[in-house]
N, C-alpha and C positions, 0 to 999 in steps of 0.2 A: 456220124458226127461226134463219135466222141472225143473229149478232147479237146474238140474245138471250139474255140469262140465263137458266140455268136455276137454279134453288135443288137445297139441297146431296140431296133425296129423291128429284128429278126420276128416274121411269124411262123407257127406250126403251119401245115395244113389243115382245111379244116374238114370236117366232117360230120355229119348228120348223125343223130345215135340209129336212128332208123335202120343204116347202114352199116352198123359196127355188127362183124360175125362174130358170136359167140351161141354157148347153149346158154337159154334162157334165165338155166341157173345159176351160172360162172355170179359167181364172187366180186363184186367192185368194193375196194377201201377204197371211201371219202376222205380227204384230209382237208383242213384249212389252215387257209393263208390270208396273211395283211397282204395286202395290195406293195408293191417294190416302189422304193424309191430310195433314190441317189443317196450313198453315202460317202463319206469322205474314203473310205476303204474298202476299194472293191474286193479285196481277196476276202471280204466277210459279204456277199451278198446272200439277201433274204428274197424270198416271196418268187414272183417270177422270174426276178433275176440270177438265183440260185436254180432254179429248174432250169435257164436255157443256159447259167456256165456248164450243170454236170449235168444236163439230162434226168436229172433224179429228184427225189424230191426226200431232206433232213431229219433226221432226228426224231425217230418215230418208236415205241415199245412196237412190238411187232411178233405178236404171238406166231401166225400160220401164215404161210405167202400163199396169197390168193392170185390167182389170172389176172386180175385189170385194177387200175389205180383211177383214180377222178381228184381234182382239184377245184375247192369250192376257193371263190377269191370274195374276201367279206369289204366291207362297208368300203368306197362307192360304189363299189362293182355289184356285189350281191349277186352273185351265181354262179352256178357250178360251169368253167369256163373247158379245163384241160381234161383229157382222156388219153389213157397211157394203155399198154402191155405194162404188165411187171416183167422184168430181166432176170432180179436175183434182188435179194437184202443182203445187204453186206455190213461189217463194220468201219467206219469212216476212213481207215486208216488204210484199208484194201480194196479202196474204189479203184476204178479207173476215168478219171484221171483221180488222185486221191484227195479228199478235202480238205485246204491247205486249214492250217486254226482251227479246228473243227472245236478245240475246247471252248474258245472265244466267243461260239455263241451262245445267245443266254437260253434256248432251249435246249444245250447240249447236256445229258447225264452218259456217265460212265454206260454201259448197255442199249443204249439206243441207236437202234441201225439206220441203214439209211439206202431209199428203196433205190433201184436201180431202174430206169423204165425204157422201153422203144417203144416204137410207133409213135411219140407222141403228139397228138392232134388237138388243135381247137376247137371246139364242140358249134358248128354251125346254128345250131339249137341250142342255147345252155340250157337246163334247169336254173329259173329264177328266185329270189327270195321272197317267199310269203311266210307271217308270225314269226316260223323258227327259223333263223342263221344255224349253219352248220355251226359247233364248234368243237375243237378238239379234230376227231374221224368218228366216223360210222360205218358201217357194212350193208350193204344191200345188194339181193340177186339185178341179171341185168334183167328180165322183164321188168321188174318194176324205175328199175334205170333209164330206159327205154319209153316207158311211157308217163313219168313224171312230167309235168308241165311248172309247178314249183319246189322248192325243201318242204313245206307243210305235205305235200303227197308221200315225200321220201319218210317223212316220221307218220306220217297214217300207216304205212306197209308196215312199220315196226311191231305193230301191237298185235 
């Protein structure tokens, strides 16, 4: 699919975490996101609709590329909805396809890459919101990815 448009109903497939192969301790970066909605300029989309134009997901500090990506979607949705492979982190400018304006959005800084993903899947099961909203990213192995039932579980495994 690269490349390609998707239209604004396109879904992933989805999938169970139950079902996701990895080793227990592979690496997930959380990231969040506002929920997508229509702008008058789609060559600047955000949120979901920036994941299904590039497959990828924007503007991130990105010390280590880890195995698998998750996408928490905040306030109506509240849960961690998307489930990726990482592909590669690239700079905006060497995607493929490449990200058109990439300076124009307001969380763009000079050095911030932007992850590249396959597989990407709907999480059949999301992790839901209890106390704490993701914000920003977090890092967590997949057993405890796997058996989270909300965010409060993902930040108990932290300490």
């Amino acid at each position: 699919m690269n490349g390609v448009s998707k239209t604004e109903d396109f879904q992933y497939p989805l999938v169970k975490r139950e079902n996701i192969e990895a080793n227990p301790y592979d690496e997930i970066l959380i990231c969040s996101a506002k929920p997508s909605s229509k702008t008058k300029d789609d060559d600047l989309p955000f949120g979901e609709r920036f994941l299904k134009k590039y497959d990828a997901w924007g503007f991130q500090w990105v010390q280590k590329k880890v195995p698998f990506f998750a996408l928490y979607m905040s306030y109506p949705e509240s849960r961690i909805k998307y489930f990726a492979k990482i592909k590669g982190i690239y700079e905006p400018d060497f995607m493929d396809p490449p990200i058109k304006r990439h300076y124009e959005y307001s969380n763009y800084k000079d050095g911030k890459r932007v992850i590249k993903l396959k597989n990407i899947r709907k999480l059949k099961d999301p992790i839901i919101y209890k106390k704490l909203p993701i914000q920003g990213k977090m890092h967590v192995c997949m057993d405890t990815f796997k058996e989270a039932k909300t965010t409060l579980d993902l930040f108990n495994s932290q300490k």
